[in-house]
Residue, then its C-alpha position, 0 to 999 in steps of 0.5 A: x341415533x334415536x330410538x324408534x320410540x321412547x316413552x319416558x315417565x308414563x304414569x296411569x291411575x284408575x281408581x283404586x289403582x296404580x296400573x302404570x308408575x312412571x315408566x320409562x321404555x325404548x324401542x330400536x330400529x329393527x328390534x324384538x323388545x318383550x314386555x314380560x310381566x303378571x296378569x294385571x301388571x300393566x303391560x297392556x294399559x302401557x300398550x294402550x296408552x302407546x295405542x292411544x286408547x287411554x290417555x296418560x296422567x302423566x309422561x310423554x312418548x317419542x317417535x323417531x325423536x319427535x314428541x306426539x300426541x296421541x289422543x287416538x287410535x288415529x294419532x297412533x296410526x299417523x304415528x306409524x304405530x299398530x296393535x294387535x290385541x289379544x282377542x281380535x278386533x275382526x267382524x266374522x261375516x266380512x271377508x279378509x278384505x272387508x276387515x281390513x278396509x274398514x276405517x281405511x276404505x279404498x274407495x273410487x268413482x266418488x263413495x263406492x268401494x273399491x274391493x278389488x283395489x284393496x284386495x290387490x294390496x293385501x295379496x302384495x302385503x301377505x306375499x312381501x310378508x309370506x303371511x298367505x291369506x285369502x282376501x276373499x276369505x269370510x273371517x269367521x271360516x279361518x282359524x285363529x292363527x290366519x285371524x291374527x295374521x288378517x289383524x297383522x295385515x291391517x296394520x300393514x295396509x295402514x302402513x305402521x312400522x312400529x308393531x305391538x302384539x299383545x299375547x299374539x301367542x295365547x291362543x295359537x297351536x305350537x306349530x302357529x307359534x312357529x308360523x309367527x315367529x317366522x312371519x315376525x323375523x320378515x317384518x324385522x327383515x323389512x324394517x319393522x320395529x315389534x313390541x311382544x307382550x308375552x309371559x311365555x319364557x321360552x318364547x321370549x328366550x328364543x326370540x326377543x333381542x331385549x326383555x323389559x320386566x314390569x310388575x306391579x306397574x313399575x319395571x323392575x329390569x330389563x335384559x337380554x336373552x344371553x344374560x338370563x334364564x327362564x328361573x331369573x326372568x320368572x324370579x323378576x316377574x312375580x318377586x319370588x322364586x317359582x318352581x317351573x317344575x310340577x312336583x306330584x305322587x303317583x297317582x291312586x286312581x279308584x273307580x270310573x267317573x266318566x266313561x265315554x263309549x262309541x261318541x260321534x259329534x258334529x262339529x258347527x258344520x255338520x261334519x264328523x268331529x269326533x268319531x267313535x271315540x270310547x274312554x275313561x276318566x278315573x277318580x284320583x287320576x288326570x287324563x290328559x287329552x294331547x292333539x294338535x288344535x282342531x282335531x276334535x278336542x273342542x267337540x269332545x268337550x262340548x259333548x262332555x259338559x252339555x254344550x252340544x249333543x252327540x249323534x251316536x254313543x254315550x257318556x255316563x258321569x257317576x254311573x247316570x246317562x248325561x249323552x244329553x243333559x243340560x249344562x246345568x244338570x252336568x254341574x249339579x253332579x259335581x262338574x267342574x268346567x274351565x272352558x276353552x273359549x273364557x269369553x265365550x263359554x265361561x263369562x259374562x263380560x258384560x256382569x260384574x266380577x261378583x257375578x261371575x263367581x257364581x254363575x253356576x250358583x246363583x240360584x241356590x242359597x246361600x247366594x238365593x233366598x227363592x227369587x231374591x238374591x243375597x248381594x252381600x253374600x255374593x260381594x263377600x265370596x267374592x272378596x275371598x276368591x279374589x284374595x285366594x286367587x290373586x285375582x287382580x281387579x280395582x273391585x269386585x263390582x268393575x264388570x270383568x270384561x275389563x280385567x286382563x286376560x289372564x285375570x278373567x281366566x282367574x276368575x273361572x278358576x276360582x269360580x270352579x275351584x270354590x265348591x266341593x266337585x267330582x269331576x273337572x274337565x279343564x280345556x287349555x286351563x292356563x291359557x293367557x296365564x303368567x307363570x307364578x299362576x300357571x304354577x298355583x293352577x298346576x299345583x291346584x289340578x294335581x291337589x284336586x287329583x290327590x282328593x279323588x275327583x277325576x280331571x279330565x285335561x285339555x291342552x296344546x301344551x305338550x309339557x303342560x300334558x307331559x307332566x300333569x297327566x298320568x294317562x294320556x289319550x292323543x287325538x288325531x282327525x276325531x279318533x283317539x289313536x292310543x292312551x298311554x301311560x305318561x311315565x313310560x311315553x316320550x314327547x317324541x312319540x306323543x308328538x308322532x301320534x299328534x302328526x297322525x304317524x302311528x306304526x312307528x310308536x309302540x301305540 
């Protein structure tokens, strides 16, 4: 029997670069295949190809035997192929609906929409599939694990059973991972065939049926999750052994850096988000914030760094009152801010990778000369970040809207981590990352430790808190309901205070 979908020889050229080498892939009736791989080794130009938004130099793809062509989204979904993307394809003020009609609209009486037609077959699909989704809803009051289920409907209502996720879970809560496995074993039980690109071992382990292993363009190996561990698969994607473990001192902490008394925040709804919220952040010390997605973190953050105001409290950084002074002002005390949402909070996708280095210093020589910028010194720095960060780009001047994911993450952390700071606040600092990168961000946070700043961590990965902080304060509902001291807490108990449960912790 022949393979779902084969690609045979598929080669892709930008300038400068070789993202796709002649590779060779098949995908099986009823098969999870993962494509592992680095930030930049081409997995998603592969998927682009396969999407039909690129157009290979070379090779040739199978569908069910047949060979196609597609030059097109629109040839890809004829073929019975669908992709979701790592930042969604949705318009926030339509409804559920609405995004999923467009380009396919249902029509009737000649060009009138028919809503109510489109919306009965959504209710069909979100039920065969339990992917539980109001057809009625705005987009823009759903969070992220319901948006990614809206993108996985629309390929449904176009009929696709061949599903590409790219990164589905770079941007989820542990427990929206879950939800999506589960909604992914039902697209398997109703015939669906999935291609998951990931770089998140365990994932992969739990629940791919093959593992296809790309580096630098070409694949380098393919296995199952019976045959390796997460040690072999991480060997293979970065060419090198990678310690998966964070190896650090104990911490020396000094005096306060931040301090947070009383905090009160709205959220964009004018609700209470982060309510009377008091605590500290030491020199030479992490402080990790645990909690679930949406339980004030984000707000927290915002008030930090300038990006909102609070209504009540107040935050002093280096003994000054910063309850509301601007970003910029926040910086040049020696703030450093890897923010949660990199596309919208910590570039400009629309400047080049140069410029984006120095956003927080352009203005300031070396990079200014009075109104006058200094491109060469901009070009040059830039060229040395991109070299001690790994930052993979064909050039500095490519706008970095067009990078991978992980690679515009790259760009903010080496933006932030290439001038002398005080005090780091990172909010999710390895989201999107692969693991040789996760291990050179980790090892890079705990050096920023051990020179004294302050680090003040974000994260809903609970191993990524467990083992950076030396504190760690869980937030529940806007309130900080304990702090702890994380060598002497379990993940149990921390995941108790997640879930709101605290009489039986010893919190």
């Amino acid at each position: 029997m022949s393979p779902v979908l084969e690609l045979r020889g598929i080669t892709k050229r930008f300038p400068g670069v070789l993202a796709n080498d002649h590779i060779d892939l098949t995908l099986e009736q009823g098969e999870v295949h993962a494509l592992l791989g680095e930030n930049g080794a081409g997995k998603t130009t592969l998927m682009n190809i396969l999407y039909g938004l690129y157009t290979p130099d070379e090779g040739e793809i199978y569908v069910r035997g047949e060979k196609v062509d597609i030059h097109s989204p629109s040839d890809a979904i004829r073929a019975g192929i669908g992709m979701v993307h790592q930042h969604f394809m949705l318009v926030p003020v339509f409804t559920v609906t609405e995004n999923v009609m467009l380009g396919d609209e249902t029509t009737r009486f000649g060009p009138f929409l028919d809503r109510r037609r489109a919306a009965r077959r959504i209710r069909e699909i979100s039920e065969r599939y339990h992917l539980e989704v109001d057809p009625d809803a705005y987009v823009r009051d759903l969070p992220v694990g319901v948006q990614q289920r809206v993108e996985i409907i629309k390929l449904l209502y176009r009929e696709a059973d061949i599903l590409i996720l790219d990164e589905p879970t770079a941007v989820l809560t542990p427990q929206e991972v879950d939800e999506l496995f589960a909604i992914m074993r039902s697209l398997i039980e109703h015939g669906k065939s999935i291609i998951f690109i990931t770089h998140k071992l365990r994932e992969v382990l739990e629940f791919a049926d093959r593992i296809t292993v790309i580096r630098g363009g070409r694949v380098v190996g393919s296995t199952t999750p019976e045959q390796a561990d997460q040690k072999q698969l991480a060997a293979m994607m970065v060419g090198r052994e990678v310690d998966l473990q964070v190896e650090k001192t104990p911490a020396k902490p000094g005096e306060p850096v931040l301090q947070v008394e009383d905090l009160v925040v709205l959220n964009d709804s004018e609700h209470v988000a982060v309510q009377d919220v008091s605590f500290e952040v030491r020199a030479g010390e992490i402080l990790g914030i645990a909690g679930v997605q949406g339980n004030g973190q984000t707000e927290l953050v915002k008030a930090i760094t300038g990006l909102t105001h609070p209504v009540a409290g107040r935050i002093r950084l280096l003994g000054q009152d910063i309850t509301t002074a601007t970003p910029r002002q926040i910086t040049e005390l020696g703030t450093a801010h890897i923010p949660e949402d990199r596309q919208q909070d910590g570039l400009v996708l629309t400047a080049t990778v140069a410029e984006n280095f120095v956003l927080n210093m352009y203005y300031r020589p070396p990079f200014a000369r009075g109104i006058v910028l200094q491109e060469e010194r901009i070009l040059n720095t830039a060229r040395e970040i991109i070299e001690k960060f790994d930052v993979r780009t064909p050039s500095p001047l490519v706008p970095v809207g067009t990078l991978s994911g992980g690679n515009q993450q790259k760009v903010i952390v080496g933006r932030e981590f290439s001038r002398p700071i005080r005090f780091l606040v990172a909010s999710q600092p390895t989201r999107g990352l692969d693991v040789g990168s996760i291990e050179y961000i980790h090892s890079r946070l705990i050096e920023k430790r051990d020179d004294g700043c302050a680090v003040l961590l974000v994260s809903t990965e609970l191993d990524e808190i467990m083992e950076l902080s030396d504190r760690i304060a869980v937030m529940y509902r806007g309130k900080i309901l304990a702090v702890l001291d994380a060598a002497e807490t379990t993940k149990e108990e921390i995941g108790l205070l997640m879930a709101g449960v605290v009489e039986h912790s010893k919190a």
